[in-house]
C-alpha positions as CSV (number, residue, x, y, z in Angstrom):
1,X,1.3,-50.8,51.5
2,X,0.7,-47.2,50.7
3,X,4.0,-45.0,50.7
4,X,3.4,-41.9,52.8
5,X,1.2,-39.2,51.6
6,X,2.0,-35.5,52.7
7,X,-0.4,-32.7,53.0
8,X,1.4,-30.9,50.3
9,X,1.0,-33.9,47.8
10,X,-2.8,-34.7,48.8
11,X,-5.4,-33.0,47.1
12,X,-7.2,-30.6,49.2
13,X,-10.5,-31.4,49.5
14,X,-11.1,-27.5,50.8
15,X,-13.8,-26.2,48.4
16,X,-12.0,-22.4,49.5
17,X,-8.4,-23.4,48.5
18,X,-9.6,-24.9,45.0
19,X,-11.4,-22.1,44.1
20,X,-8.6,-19.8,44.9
21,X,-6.6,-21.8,42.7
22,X,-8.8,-21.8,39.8
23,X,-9.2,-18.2,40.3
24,X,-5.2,-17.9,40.3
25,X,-5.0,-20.0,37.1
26,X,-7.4,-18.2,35.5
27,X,-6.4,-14.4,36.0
28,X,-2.9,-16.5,34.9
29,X,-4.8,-17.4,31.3
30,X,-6.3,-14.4,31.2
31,X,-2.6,-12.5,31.7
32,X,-0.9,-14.8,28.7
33,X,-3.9,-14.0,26.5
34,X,-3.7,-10.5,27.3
35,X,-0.1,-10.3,26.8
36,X,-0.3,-13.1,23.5
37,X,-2.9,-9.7,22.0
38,X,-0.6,-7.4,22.7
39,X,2.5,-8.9,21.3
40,X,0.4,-9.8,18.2
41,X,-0.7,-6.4,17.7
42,X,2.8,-4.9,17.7
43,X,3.8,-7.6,15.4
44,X,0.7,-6.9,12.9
45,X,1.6,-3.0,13.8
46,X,5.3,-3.3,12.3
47,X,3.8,-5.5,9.5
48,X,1.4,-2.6,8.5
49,X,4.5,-0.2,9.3
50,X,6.4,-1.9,6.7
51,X,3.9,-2.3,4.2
52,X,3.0,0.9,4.5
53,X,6.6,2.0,3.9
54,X,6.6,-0.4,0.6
55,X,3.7,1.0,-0.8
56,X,5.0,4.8,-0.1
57,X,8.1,3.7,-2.0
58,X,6.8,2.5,-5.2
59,X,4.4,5.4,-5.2
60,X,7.4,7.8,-5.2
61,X,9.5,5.7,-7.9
62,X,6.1,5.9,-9.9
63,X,6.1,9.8,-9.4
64,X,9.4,10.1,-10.2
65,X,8.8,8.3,-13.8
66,X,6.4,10.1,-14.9
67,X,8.0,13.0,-14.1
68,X,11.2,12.3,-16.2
69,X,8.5,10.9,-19.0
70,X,6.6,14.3,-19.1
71,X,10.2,16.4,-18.4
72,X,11.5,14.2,-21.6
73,X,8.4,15.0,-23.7
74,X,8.6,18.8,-23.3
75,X,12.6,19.0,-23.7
76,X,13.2,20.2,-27.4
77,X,14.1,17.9,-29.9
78,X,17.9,17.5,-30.0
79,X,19.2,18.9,-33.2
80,X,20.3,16.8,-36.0
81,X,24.2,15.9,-36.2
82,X,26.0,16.6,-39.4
83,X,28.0,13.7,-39.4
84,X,26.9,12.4,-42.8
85,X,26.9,14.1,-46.5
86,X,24.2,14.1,-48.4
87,X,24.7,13.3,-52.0
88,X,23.3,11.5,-55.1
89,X,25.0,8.3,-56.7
90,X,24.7,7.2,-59.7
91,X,24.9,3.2,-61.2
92,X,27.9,2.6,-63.4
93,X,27.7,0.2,-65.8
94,X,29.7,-2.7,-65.2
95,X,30.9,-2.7,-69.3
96,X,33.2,0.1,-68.7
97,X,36.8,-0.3,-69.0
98,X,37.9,-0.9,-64.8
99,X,41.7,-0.5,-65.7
100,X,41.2,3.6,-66.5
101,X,39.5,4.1,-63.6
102,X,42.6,3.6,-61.1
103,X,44.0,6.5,-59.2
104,X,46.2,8.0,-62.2
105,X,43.7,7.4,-64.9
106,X,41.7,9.4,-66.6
107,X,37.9,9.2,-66.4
């Protein structure tokens, strides 16, 4: 009624073999754990690497803004244009006579 059992399918009952094979399993746990740490800490290395290089960064573009703010504080102050005329003006009344006031009139 049973179908043939070999050796290599039976569990060995051979207290030496099983606890070579825990001992194999075991250094093999210990290996993936080993190697899972490692690959986790170059992974959390190149994270810090690249914050690292982030916070470098906007510390420099900081740096450089306040030193155009303080380079544009001390410039001298740009000299006023003369592209205007300075004048008076004075209100005419509207009563006055609009027709002598053409180009050929006289005022």
């Amino acid at each position: 009624m049973n179908p043939g059992v070999t050796p290599a399918q039976a569990p060995t009952r051979n207290p030496v073999a099983r606890s070579l094979a825990l001992a194999v399993l075991g250094v093999a746990l210990v290996g993936a754990v080993i190697m899972g740490a490692v690959v986790f800490a170059v992974l959390l290395g190149l994270f810090a690497v690249g914050y690292l290089v982030s916070l470098v960064h906007a510390w420099w573009r900081l740096f450089r803004l306040r030193r155009r703010a303080v380079f544009v504080d001390q410039s001298p102050p740009a000299s006023p244009k003369a592209d205007y005329i300075e004048g008076e003006y004075a209100v005419v009344e509207a009563t006055a006579d609009v027709a002598q006031r053409g180009s050929g009139g006289s005022a």
